[in-house]
N, C-alpha and C positions, 0 to 999 in steps of 0.2 A: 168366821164372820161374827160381828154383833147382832145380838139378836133381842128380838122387845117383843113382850105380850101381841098376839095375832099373827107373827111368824109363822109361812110356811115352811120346813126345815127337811130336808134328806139325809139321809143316815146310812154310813157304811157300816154295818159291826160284824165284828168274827166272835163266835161263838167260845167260851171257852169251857172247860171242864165243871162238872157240876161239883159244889162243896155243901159244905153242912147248910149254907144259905141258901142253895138252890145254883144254877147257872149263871156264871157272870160275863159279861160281852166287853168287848174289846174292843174302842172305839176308834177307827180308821181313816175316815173324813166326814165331816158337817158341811153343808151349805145350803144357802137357801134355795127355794125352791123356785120352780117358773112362775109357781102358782103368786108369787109376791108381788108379779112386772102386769101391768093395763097390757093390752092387746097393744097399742102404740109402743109402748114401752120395749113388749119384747120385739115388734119387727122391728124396731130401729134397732136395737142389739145386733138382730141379726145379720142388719143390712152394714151394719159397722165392723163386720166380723166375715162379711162376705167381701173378697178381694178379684172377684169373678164378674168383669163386667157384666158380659151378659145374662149371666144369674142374677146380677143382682138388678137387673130391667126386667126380666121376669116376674122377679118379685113385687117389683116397684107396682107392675100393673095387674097387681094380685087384690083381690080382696083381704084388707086388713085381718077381719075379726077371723077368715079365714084361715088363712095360712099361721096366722097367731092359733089359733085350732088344733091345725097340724104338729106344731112343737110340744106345746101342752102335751098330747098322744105323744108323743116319739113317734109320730108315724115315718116308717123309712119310707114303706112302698107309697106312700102320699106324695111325698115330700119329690122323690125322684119322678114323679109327674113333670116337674118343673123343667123346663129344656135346660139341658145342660149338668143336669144334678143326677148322677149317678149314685149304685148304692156305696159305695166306701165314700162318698163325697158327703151325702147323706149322714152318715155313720160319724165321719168326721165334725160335722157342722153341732149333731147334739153335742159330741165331746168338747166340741170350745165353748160351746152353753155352757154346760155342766161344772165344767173348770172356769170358767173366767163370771159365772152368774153374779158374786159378790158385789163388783163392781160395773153393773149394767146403770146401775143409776147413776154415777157418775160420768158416764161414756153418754149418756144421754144429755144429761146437767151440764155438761163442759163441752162440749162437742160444737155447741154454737159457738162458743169464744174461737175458735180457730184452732184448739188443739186436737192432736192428734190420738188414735187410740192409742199407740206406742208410749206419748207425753202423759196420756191421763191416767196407765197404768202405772208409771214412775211416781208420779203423783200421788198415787193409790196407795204406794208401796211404804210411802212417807209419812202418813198418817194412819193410827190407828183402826180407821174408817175412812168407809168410802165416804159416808155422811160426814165426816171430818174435814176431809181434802175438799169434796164443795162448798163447804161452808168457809175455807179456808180461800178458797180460789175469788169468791165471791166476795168476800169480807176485806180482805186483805194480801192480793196474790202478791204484797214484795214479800212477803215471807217464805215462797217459792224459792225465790236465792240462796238463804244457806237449807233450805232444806232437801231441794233437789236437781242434782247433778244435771246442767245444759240447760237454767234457768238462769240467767243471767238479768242484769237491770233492767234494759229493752225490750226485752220478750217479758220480762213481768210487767213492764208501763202499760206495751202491746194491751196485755190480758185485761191490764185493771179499766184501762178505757174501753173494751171492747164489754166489759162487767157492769161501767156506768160509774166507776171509781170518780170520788171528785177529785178534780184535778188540783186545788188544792191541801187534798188531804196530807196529813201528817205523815202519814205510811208513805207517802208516795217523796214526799220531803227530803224525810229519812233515808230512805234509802239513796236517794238522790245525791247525799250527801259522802254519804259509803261509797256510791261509785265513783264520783269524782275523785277523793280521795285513794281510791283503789286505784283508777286510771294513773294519777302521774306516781304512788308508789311505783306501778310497773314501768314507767317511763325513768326511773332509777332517784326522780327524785327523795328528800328527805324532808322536805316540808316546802308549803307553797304560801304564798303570800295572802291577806287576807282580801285584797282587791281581787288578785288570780282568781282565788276562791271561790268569790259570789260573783262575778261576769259567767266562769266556767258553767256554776251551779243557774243561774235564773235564763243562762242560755239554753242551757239542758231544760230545765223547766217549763220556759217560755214563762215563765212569773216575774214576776214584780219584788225588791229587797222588802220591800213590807210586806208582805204576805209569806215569806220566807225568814224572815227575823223571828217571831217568836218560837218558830221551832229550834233555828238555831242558839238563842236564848236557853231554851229548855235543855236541848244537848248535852249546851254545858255544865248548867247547871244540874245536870246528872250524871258528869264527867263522861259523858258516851264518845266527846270529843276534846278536843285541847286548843 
């Protein structure tokens, strides 16, 4: 994980033989801590990570700052108060904290857009940071397409409207243009006409050729296209 000044941090280390400098440790895994998520913060984690209806109505009509309480502690035997939550259940629920904490604030962050925990880890995986991939998703989600696998044009428009992307934004243009272009490649064509081109393109769009000319303009003149 990236880590900045005020970080809480957990620390696996193995021990190793003492030398002329004294004992050196072996460092295992890093991650941040719970102590870094708001009480909102970590239930909604949790409840993104609970795939148990009924658990997770439980929770629903839990006291926040409370059961945010309980994870802080590890408490098992608290925790399996909850109907339905057992102790290896319990046991289980820290472990996907533990392992998946990094990217709590992104599961948060992007979660309202419509995607998925499964989408937002892939996402996760693609950027340096979690802080990276929302800023990423927010900013500019057609760059989701080449960078991760089952993002296609559609589902990035999806995200970026759902983000508040302006709808004439250049990002959205661009890419606009790549899929068109990409569509009839896979239709076996080898080049398409320039009328074809901009009907296809301001359909896709729902824009207007003047609102889409200076990008096209710029393209070329940066040979991105021909």
């Amino acid at each position: 994980c990236r880590l900045k000044a005020g970080d809480v941090i957990e620390l696996t280390l193995g021990k190793e033989e003492k030398n002329q400098y004294g004992y050196t440790y072996n460092l295992s895994e890093i991650h941040l801590s719970m102590n870094n998520l708001t009480d909102k913060e970590l239930v909604e984690y949790l409840l993104e990570i609970t795939t148990n209806k009924t658990i997770k109505e439980e929770m629903l009509n839990m006291n926040t700052s409370y059961l945010a309480e309980i994870l802080r502690r590890k408490d098992i035997k608290a925790l399996t108060d909850i109907r339905g939550v057992g102790e290896s259940t319990a046991e289980k629920i820290f472990e996907r904290i533990d392992s998946k904490i990094n990217i709590h604030k992104a599961i948060s962050e992007l979660s309202k857009f419509g995607l998925t925990g499964l989408m937002i880890k892939k996402i996760c995986e693609s950027y340096p940071s979690p802080e990276a991939a929302i800023y990423a998703v927010k900013n500019n989600p057609y760059e989701l397409i080449k960078k991760v696998d089952g993002v296609g044009y559609l589902k990035a428009d999806e995200i970026a409207q759902k983000c508040g992307v302006d709808r004439k934004s250049p990002y959205r243009i661009k890419a606009a243009v790549e899929h068109v272009l990409e569509l009839n490649a896979e239709a076996g064509k080898s080049y398409i006409t320039i009328f074809d081109f901009t009907s296809e393109l301001m359909n896709l769009l729902d824009l207007s050729y003047d609102v889409i000319k200076p990008v096209l303009t710029e393209m070329r003149k940066d040979k991105e296209i021909l």
